[in-house]
N, C-alpha and C positions, 0 to 999 in steps of 0.2 A: 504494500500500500504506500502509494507516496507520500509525503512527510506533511505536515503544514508549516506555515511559517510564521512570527508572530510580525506584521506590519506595520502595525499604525497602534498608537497607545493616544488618548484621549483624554487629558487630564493630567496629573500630576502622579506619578507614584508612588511619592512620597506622603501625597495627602490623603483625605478620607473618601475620596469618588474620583474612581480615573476607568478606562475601562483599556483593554484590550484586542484587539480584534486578528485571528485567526485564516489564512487564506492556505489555499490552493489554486493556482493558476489564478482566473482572471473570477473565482467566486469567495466569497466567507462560509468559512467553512468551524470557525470558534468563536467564542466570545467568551472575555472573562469580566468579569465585572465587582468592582467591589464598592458597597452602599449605596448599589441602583438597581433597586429590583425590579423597576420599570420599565428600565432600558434594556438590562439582560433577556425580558421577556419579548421585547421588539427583533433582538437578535436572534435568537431563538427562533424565531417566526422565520425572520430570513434565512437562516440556515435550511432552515426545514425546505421552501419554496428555491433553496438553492438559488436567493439572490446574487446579481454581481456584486462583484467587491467594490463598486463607484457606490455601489446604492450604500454599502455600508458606510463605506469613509462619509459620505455625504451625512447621514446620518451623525455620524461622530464627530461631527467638525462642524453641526449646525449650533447658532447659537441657544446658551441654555445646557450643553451637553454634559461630559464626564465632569468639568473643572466645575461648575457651578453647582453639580448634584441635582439636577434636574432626573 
């Protein structure tokens, strides 16, 4: 199985809400998250539906995201 790779981090990972995000080739295929159960649950979805990985960064880099705890 091929590997994933960890991409794009969203937030701070020092602080209390940053997230993670997970790829193989050109979809997401992880997501880690910590004190956002909200958002893990968006990821989630996408994974499942085998989003591209734009939809995800977009998602993660929108304002309100991992650094704010939204």
């Amino acid at each position: 199985m091929p590997e994933a790779r960890s991409d794009a981090v969203a937030g701070d990972p020092q602080s209390d809400f940053w997230a993670a995000l997970y790829r193989r080739g050109d979809r997401v295929v992880g997501a880690l998250t910590l004190n956002q159960p909200r958002k893990i649950m968006k990821y989630r979805a996408m994974i499942a539906r085998r989003a591209p990985w734009a939809t995800a960064r977009e998602f993660a880099d929108a304002p309100g995201s991992a650094a704010a705890g939204a």
